[in-house]
LOGUMAR-163206 format. One record per residue: x, y, z of N, C-alpha, C, O in turn. Coordinates in steps of 0.1 Angstrom, whole numbers, plus 5000, padded with zeros to 4 digits. Layout:
# LOGUMAR-163206
[[X,Y,Z],[X,Y,Z],[X,Y,Z],[X,Y,Z]];
...
//
This chain:
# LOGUMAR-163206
[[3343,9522,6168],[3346,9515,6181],[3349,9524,6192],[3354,9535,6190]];
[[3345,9519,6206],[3347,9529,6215],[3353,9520,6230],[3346,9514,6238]];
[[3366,9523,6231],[3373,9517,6243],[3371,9522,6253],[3374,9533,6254]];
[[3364,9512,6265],[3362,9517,6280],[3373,9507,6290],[3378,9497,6287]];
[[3374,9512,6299],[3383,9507,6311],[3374,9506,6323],[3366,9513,6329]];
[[3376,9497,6325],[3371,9492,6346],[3379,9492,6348],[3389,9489,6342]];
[[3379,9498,6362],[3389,9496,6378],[3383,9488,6387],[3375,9490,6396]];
[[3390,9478,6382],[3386,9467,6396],[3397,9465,6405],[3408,9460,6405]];
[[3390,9473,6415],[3403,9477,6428],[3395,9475,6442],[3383,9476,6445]];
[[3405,9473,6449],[3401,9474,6462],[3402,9487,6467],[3403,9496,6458]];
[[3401,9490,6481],[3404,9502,6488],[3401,9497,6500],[3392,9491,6505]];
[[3420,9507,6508],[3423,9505,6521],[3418,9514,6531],[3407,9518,6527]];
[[3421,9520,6542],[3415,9525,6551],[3425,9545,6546],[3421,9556,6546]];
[[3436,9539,6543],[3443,9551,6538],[3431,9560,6524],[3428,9551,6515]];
[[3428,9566,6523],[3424,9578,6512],[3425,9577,6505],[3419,9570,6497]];
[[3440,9586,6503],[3447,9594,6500],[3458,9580,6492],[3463,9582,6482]];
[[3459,9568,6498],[3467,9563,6487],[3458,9554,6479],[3463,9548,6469]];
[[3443,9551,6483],[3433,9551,6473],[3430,9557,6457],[3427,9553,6445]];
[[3431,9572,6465],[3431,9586,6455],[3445,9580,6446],[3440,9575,6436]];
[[3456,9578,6447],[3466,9580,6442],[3467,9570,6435],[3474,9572,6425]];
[[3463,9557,6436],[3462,9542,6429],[3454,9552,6418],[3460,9557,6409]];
[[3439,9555,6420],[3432,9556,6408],[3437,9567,6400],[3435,9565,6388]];
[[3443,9576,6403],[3445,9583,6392],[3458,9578,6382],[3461,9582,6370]];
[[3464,9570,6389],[3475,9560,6379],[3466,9553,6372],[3468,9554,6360]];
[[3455,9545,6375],[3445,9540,6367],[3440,9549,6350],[3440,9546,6338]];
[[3436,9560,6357],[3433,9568,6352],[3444,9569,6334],[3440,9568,6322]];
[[3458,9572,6339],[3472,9570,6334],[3471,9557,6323],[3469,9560,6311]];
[[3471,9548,6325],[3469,9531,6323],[3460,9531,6313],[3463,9529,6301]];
[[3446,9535,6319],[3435,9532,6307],[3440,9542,6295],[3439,9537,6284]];
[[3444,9554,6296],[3446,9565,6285],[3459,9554,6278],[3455,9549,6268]];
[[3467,9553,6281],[3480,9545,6278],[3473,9535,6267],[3477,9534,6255]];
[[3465,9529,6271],[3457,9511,6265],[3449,9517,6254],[3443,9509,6247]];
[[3448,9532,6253],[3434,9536,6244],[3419,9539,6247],[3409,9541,6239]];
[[3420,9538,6262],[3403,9540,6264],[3405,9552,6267],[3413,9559,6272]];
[[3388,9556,6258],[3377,9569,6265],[3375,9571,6271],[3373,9583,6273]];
[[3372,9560,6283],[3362,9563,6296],[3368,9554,6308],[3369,9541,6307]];
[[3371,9559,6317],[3369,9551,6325],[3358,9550,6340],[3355,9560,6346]];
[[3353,9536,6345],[3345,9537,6353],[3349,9532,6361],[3356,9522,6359]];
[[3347,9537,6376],[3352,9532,6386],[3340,9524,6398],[3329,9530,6400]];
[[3342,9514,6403],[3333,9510,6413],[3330,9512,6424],[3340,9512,6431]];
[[3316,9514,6430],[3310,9524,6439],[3318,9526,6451],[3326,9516,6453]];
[[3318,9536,6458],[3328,9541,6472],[3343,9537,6467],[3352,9530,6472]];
[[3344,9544,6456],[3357,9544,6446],[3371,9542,6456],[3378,9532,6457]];
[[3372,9555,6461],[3383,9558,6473],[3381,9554,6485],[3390,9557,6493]];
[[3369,9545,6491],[3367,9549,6504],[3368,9531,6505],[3365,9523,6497]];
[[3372,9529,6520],[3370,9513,6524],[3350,9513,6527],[3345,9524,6531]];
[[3343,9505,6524],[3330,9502,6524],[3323,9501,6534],[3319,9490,6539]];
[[3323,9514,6539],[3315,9518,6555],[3302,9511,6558],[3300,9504,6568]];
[[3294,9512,6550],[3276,9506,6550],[3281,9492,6558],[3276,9490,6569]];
[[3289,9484,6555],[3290,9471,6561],[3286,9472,6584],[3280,9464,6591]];
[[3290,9481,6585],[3292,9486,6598],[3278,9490,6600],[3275,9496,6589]];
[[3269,9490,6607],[3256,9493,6617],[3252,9506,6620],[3253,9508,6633]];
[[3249,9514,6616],[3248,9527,6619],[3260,9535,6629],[3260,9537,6641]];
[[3267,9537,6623],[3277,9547,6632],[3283,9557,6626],[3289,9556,6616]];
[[3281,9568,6632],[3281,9583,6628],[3295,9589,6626],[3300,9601,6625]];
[[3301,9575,6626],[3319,9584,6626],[3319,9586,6607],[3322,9597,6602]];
[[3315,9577,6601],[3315,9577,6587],[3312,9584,6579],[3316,9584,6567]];
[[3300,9597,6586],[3297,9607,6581],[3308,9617,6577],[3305,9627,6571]];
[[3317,9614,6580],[3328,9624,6581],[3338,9621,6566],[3345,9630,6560]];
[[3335,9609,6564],[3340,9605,6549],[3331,9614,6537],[3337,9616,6527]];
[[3321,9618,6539],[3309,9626,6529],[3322,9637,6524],[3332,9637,6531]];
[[3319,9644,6513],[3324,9657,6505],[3313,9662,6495],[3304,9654,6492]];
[[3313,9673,6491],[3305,9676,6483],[3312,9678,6468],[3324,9679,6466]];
[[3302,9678,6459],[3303,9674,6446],[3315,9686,6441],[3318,9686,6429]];
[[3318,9692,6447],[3325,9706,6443],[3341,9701,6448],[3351,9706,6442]];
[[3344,9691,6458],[3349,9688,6471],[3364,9686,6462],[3366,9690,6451]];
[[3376,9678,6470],[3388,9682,6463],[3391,9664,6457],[3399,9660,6448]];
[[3383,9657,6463],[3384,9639,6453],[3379,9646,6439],[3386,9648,6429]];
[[3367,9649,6441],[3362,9653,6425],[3370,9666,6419],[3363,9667,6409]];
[[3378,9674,6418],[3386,9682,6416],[3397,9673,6410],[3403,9673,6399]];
[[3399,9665,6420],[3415,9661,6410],[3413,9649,6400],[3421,9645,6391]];
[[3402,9643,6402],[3400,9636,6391],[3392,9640,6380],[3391,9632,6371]];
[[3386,9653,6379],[3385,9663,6370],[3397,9668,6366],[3396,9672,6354]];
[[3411,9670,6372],[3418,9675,6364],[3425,9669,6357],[3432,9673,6347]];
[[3424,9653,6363],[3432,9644,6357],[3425,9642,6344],[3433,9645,6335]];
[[3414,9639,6339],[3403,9640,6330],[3410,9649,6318],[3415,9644,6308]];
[[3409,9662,6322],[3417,9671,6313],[3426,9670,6308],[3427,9672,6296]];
[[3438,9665,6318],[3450,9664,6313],[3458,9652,6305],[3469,9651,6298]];
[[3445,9640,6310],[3448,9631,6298],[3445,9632,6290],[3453,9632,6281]];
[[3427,9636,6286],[3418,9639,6278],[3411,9619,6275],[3411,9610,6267]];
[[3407,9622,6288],[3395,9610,6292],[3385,9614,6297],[3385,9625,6303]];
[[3371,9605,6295],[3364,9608,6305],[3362,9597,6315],[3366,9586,6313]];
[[3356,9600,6327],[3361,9594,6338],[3343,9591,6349],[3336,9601,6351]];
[[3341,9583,6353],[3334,9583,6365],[3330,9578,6375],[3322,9568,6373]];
[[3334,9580,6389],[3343,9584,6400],[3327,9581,6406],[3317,9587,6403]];
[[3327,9570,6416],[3317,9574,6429],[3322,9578,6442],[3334,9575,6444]];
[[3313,9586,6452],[3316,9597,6462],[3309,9589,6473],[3301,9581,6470]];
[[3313,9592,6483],[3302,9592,6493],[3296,9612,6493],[3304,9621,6498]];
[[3287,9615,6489],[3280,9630,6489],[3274,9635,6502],[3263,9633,6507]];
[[3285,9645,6506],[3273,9656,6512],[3269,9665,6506],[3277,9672,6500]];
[[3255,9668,6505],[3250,9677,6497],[3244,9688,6505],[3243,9699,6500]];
[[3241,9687,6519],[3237,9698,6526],[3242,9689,6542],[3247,9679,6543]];
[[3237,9699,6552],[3241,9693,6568],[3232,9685,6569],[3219,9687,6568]];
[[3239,9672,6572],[3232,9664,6577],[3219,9650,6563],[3213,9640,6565]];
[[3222,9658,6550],[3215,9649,6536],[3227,9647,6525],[3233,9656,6519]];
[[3229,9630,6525],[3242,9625,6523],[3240,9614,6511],[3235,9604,6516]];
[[3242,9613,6500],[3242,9605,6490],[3248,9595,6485],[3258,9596,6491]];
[[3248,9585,6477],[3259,9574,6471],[3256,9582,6459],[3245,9582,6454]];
[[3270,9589,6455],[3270,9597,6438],[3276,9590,6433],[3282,9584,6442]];
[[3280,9585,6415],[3287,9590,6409],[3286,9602,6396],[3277,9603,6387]];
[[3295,9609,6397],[3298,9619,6394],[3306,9617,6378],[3318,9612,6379]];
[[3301,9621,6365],[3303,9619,6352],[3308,9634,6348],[3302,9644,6348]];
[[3323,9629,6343],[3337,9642,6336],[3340,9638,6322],[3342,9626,6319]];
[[3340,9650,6312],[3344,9645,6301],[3359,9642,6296],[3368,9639,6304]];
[[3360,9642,6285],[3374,9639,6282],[3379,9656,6285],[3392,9656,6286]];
[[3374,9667,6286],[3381,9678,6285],[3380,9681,6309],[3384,9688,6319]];
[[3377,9675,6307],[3374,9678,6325],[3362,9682,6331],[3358,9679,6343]];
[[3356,9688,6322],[3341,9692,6323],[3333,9685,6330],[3330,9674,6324]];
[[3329,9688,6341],[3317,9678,6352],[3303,9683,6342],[3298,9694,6340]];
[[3301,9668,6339],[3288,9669,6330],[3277,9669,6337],[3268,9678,6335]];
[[3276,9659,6349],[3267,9658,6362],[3269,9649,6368],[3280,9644,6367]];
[[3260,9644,6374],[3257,9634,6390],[3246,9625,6386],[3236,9630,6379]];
[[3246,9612,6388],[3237,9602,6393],[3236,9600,6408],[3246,9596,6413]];
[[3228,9602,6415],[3227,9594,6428],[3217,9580,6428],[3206,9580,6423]];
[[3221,9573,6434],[3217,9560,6439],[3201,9562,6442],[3196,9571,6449]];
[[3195,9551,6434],[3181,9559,6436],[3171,9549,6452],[3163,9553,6461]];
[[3177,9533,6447],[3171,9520,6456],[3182,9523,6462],[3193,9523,6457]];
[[3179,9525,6479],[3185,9524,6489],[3183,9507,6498],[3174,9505,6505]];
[[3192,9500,6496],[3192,9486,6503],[3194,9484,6519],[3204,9489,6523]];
[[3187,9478,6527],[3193,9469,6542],[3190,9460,6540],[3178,9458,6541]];
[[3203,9449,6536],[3206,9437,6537],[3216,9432,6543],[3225,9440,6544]];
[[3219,9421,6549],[3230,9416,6560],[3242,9425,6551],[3240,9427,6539]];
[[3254,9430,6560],[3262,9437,6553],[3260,9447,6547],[3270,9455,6546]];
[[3249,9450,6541],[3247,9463,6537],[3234,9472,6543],[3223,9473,6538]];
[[3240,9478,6554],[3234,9487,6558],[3234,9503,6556],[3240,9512,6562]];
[[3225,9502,6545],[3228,9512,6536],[3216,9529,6542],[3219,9541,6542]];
[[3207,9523,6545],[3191,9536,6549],[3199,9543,6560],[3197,9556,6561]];
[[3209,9537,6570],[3214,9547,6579],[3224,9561,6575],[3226,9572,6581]];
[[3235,9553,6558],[3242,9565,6557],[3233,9574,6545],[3232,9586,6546]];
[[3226,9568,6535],[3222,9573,6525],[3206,9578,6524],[3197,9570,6528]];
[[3205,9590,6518],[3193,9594,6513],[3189,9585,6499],[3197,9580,6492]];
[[3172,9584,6496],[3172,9580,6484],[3178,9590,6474],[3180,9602,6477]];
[[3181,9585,6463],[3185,9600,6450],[3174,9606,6445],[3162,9601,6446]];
[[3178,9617,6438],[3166,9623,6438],[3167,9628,6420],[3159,9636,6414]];
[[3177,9622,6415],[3186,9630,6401],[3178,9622,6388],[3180,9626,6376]];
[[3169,9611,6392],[3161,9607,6383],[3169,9596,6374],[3176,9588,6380]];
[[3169,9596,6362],[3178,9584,6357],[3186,9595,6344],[3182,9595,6332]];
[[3192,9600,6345],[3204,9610,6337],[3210,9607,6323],[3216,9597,6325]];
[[3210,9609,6315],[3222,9600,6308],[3230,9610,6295],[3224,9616,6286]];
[[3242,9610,6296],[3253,9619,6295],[3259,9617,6285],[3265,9606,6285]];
[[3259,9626,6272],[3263,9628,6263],[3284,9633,6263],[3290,9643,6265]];
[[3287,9621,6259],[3301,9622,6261],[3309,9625,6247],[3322,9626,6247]];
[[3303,9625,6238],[3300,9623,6222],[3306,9616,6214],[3306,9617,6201]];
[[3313,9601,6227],[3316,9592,6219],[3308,9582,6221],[3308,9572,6215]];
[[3299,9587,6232],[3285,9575,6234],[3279,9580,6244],[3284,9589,6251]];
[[3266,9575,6247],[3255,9583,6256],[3259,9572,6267],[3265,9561,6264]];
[[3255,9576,6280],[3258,9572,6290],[3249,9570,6302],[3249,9581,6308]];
[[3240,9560,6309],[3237,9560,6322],[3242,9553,6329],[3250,9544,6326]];
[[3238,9557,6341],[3243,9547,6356],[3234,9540,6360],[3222,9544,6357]];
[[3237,9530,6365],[3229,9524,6379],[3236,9519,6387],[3243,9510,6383]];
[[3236,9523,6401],[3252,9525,6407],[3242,9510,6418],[3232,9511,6424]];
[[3251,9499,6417],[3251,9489,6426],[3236,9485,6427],[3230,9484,6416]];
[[3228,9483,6441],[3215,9485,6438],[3207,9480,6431],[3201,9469,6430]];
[[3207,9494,6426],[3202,9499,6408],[3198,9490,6398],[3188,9490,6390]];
[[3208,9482,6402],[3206,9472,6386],[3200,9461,6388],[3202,9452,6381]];
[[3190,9459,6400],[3182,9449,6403],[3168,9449,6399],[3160,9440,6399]];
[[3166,9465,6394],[3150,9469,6393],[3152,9469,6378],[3161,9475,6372]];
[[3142,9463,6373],[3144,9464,6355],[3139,9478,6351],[3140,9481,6339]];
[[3133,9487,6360],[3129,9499,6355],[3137,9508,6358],[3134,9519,6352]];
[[3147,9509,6365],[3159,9514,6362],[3166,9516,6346],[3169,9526,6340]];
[[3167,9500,6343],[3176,9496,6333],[3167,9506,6320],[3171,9515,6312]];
[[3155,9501,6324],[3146,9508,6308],[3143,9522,6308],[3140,9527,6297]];
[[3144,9531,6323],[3143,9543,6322],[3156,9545,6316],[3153,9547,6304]];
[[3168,9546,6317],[3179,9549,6312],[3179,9546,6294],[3183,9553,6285]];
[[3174,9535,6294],[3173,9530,6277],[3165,9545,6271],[3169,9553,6262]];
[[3153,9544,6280],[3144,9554,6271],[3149,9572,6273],[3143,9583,6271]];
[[3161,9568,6278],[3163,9582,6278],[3180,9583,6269],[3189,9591,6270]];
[[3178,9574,6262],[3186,9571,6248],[3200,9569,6260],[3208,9578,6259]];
[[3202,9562,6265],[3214,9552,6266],[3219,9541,6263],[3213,9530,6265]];
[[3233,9543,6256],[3242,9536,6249],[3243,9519,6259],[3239,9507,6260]];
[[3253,9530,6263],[3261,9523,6273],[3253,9521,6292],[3250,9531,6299]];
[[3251,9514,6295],[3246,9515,6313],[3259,9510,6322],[3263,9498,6321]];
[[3264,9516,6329],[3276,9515,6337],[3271,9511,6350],[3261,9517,6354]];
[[3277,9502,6355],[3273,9497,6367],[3283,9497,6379],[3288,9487,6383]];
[[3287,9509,6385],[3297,9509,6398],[3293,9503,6410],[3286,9508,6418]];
[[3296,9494,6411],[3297,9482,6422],[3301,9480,6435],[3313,9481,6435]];
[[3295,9476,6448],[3306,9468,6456],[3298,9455,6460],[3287,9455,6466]];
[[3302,9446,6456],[3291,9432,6457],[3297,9421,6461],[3305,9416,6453]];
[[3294,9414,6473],[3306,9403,6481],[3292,9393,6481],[3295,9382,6476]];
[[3280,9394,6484],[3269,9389,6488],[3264,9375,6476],[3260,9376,6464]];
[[3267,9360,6489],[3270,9348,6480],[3257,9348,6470],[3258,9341,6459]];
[[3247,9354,6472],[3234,9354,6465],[3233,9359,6451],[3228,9352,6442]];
[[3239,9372,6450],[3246,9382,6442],[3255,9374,6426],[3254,9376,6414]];
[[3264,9364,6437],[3277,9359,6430],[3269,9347,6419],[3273,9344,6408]];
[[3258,9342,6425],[3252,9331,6417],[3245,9336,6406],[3245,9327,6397]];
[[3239,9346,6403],[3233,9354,6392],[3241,9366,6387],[3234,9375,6383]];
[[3254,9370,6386],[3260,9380,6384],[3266,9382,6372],[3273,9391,6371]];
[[3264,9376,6362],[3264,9377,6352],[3250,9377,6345],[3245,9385,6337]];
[[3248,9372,6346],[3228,9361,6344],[3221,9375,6341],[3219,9380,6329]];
[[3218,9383,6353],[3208,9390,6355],[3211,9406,6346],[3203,9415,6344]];
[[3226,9405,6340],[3232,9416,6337],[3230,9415,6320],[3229,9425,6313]];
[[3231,9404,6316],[3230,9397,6303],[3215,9401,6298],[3212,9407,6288]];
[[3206,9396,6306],[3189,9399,6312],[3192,9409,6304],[3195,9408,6293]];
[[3193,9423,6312],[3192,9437,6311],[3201,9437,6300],[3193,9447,6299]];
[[3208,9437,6292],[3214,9439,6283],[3206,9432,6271],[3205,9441,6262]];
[[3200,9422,6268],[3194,9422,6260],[3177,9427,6260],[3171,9431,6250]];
[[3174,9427,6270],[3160,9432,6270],[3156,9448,6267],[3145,9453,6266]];
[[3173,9456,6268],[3169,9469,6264],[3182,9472,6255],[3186,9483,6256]];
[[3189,9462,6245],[3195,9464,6238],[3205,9476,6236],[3207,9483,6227]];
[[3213,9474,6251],[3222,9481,6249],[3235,9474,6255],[3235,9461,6256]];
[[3244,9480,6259],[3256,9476,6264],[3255,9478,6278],[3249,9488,6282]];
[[3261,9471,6286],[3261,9469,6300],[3273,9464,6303],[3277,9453,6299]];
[[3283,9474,6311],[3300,9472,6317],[3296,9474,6337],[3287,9480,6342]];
[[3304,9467,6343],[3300,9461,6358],[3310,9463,6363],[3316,9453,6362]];
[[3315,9471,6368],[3326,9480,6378],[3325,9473,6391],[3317,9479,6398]];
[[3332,9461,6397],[3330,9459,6411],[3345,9465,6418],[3356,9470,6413]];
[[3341,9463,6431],[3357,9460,6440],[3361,9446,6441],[3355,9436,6436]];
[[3374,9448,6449],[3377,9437,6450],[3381,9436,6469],[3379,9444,6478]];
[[3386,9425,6471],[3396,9427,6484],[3385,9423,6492],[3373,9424,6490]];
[[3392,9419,6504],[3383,9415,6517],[3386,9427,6531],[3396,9430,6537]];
[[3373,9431,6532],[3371,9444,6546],[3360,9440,6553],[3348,9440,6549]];
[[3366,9434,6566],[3358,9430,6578],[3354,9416,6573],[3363,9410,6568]];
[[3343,9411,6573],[3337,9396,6571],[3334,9397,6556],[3335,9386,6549]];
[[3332,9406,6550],[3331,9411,6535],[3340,9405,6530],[3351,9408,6535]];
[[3341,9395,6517],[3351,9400,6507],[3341,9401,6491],[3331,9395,6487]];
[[3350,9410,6487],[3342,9419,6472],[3350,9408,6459],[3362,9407,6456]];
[[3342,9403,6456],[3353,9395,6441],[3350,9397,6429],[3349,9388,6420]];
[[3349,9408,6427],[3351,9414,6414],[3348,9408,6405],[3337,9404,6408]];
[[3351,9405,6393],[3343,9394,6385],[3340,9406,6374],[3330,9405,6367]];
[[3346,9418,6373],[3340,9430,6366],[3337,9422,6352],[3343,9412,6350]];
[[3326,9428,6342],[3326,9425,6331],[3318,9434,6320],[3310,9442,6326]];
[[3317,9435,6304],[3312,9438,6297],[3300,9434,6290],[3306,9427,6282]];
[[3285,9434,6287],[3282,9429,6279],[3273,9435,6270],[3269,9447,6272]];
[[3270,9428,6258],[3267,9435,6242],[3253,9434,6243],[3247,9426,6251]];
[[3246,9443,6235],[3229,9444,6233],[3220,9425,6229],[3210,9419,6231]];
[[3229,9423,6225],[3223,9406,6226],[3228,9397,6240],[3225,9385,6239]];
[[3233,9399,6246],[3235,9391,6267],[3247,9386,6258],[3248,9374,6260]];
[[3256,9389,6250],[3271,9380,6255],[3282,9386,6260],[3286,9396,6254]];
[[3286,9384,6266],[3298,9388,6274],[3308,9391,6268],[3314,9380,6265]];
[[3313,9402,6266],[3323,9403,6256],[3340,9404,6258],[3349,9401,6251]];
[[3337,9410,6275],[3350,9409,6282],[3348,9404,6299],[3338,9405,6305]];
[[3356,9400,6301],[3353,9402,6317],[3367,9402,6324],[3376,9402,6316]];
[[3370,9400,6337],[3381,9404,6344],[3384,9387,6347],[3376,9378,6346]];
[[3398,9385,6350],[3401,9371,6352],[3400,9368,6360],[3404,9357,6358]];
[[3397,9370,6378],[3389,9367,6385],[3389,9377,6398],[3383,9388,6395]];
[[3394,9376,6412],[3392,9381,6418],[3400,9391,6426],[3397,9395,6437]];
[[3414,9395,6418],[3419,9403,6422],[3421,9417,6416],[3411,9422,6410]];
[[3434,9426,6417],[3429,9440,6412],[3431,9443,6394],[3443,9442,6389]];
[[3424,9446,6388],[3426,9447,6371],[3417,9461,6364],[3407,9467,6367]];
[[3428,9462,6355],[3418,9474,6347],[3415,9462,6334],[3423,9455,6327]];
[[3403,9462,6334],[3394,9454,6323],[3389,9468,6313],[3384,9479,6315]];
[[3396,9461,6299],[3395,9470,6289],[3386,9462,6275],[3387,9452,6267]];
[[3379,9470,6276],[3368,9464,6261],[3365,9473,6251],[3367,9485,6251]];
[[3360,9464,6240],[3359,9482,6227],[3343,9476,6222],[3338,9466,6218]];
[[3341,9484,6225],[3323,9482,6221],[3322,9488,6209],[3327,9499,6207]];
[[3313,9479,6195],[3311,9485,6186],[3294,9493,6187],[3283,9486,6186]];
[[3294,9505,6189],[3275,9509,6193],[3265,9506,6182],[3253,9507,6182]];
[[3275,9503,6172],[3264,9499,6159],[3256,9488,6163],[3244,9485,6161]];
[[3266,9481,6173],[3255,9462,6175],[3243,9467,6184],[3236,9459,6190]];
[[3241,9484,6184],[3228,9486,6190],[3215,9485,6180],[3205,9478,6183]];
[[3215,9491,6171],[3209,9492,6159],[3206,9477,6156],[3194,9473,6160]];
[[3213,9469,6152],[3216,9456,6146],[3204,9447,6154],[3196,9440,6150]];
[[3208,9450,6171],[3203,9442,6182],[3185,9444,6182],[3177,9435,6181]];
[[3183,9458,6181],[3169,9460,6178],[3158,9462,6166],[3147,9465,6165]];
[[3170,9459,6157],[3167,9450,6141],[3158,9437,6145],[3146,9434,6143]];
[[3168,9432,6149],[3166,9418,6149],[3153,9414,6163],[3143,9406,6161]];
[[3156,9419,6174],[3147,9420,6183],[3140,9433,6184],[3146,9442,6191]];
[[3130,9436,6180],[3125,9453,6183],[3116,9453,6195],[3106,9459,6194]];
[[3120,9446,6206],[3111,9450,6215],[3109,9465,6219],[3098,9467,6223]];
[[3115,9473,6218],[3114,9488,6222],[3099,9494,6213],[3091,9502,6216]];
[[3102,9486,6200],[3090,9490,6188],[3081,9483,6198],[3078,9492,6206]];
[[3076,9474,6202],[3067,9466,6204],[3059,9469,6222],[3049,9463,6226]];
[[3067,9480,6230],[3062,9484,6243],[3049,9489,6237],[3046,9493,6226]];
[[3041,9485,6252],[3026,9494,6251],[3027,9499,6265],[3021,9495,6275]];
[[3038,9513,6264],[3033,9520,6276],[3019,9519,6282],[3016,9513,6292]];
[[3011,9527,6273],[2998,9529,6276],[2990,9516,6288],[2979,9518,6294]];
[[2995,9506,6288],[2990,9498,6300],[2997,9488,6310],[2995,9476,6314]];
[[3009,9498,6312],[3018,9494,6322],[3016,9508,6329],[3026,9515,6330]];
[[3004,9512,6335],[2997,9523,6346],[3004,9514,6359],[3014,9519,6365]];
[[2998,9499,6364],[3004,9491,6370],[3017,9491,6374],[3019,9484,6383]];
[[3025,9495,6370],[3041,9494,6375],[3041,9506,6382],[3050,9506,6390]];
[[3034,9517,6381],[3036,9528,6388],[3027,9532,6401],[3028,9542,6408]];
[[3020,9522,6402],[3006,9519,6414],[3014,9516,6425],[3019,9505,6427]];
[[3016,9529,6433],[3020,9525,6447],[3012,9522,6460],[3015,9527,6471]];
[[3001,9512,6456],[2988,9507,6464],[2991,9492,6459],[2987,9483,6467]];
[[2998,9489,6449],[3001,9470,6447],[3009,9472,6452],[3016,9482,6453]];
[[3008,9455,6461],[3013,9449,6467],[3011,9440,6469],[3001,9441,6477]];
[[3015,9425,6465],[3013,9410,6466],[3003,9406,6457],[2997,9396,6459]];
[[3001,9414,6446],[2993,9412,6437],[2976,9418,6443],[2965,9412,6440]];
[[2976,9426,6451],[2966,9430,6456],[2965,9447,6461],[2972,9454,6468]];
[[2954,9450,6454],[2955,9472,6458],[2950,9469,6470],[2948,9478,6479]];
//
């Protein structure tokens, strides 16, 4: 069995006492028995995209070396968790990413996912702060279970979900910030979807708390390679949601369902045809 933790938290305009909530998190989940914990997208930062293109925000970016990821690498160590932390990324002057950033139980930065579907939707006006990613779909050997992301977004494209599957992930972690009433009506539904159709485990890291017209209601939850929900958060305020996944129910799941046996790459050319559109080249 393998114990993970969510941070379902808000975050104030302060940093620095952002920074300082999670690494007591950090504290908590080690205390309760978890390996891992996952935190939900713009971890430390209040949720700038909501705002319209304005260039003050750029100033929130750090790079992956930077001193947020430093101390929650050392916290990593010194509990002996693994941990993963999203960034707002500067990666060069002026090319800026939505990361998160994957640490082992020993501290060791294993690597980076960046956000691959960049969104503009009411409130989230996301193409002005972020580049697309460029890190492909990653997935991280922690050696108590394999690991991908799909950080917010992400988890709306099913070929997301399956490139991660076929690149042998356990677990798909979902760092979140999601207030949008559209969202709230399918938020479990669509996560359940993806959990059984590529028979793995699926854990949903939201925020919480209300910033500007936004409020984020969290609703974090876990679910098993067959769509049942195994934990979830009790509703809309701040919690660390703790679940113990057994990875054997992966095996078992595609026992019983082997769609993975049953893909015919060979004539899904079509999903990769960037000339369809509306059912027409």
């Amino acid at each position: 069995m393998v114990r993970i933790a969510l941070a379902q938290v808000s975050a104030k305009e302060d940093v620095e006492e952002n920074i300082l909530k999670g690494l007591r998190l950090m504290e908590e989940a080690r205390e309760r028995g978890a390996s891992l914990i996952c935190f939900p997208e713009l971890s430390f930062l209040p949720f700038f995209p909501r705002v319209r293109a304005d260039r003050r925000f750029f100033s929130l970016a750090e790079p992956i070396q930077g001193p947020t990821v430093e101390r929650f690498r050392r916290k990593a160590k010194e509990l002996g968790i693994a941990a993963v932390v999203n960034i707002y990324e500067r990666a060069s002057p002026g090319e800026y990413y939505d990361t998160s950033v994957v640490m082992d139980t020993d501290g060791r930065l294993l690597g980076i996912s960046r956000m691959m579907h960049i969104a503009e939707l009411p409130d989230y006006n996301e193409k002005f702060y972020y580049w697309e990613g460029d890190t492909g779909f990653p997935v991280f050997d922690l050696g108590f279970a394999k690991v991908g992301i799909a950080i917010c977004y992400d988890r709306h494209f099913p070929e997301h979900m399956r490139a991660l599957t076929l690149g042998g992930a356990e677990l798909i972690l979902v760092p979140t910030a999601t207030s949008t009433p559209v969202f709230r009506e399918i938020w479990e539904l669509e996560m359940r979807a993806a959990a059984v159709a590529n028979q793995v485990f699926v854990a949903v890291a939201n925020r919480v708390g209300r910033e500007g017209e936004m409020e984020f209601f969290g609703r974090s939850f876990v679910v098993d390679p067959l769509g049942e929900v195994i934990s979830r958060a009790e509703g809309e305020r701040e919690e660390l949601l703790v679940a113990e996944l057994d990875l054997g129910a992966i095996e078992r799941a595609r026992q019983l369902l082997p769609f993975l046996r049953d893909r015919r790459p060979e004539v899904y050319g079509v999903l990769s045809d960037v000339r369809l559109a509306g059912g027409k080249l």
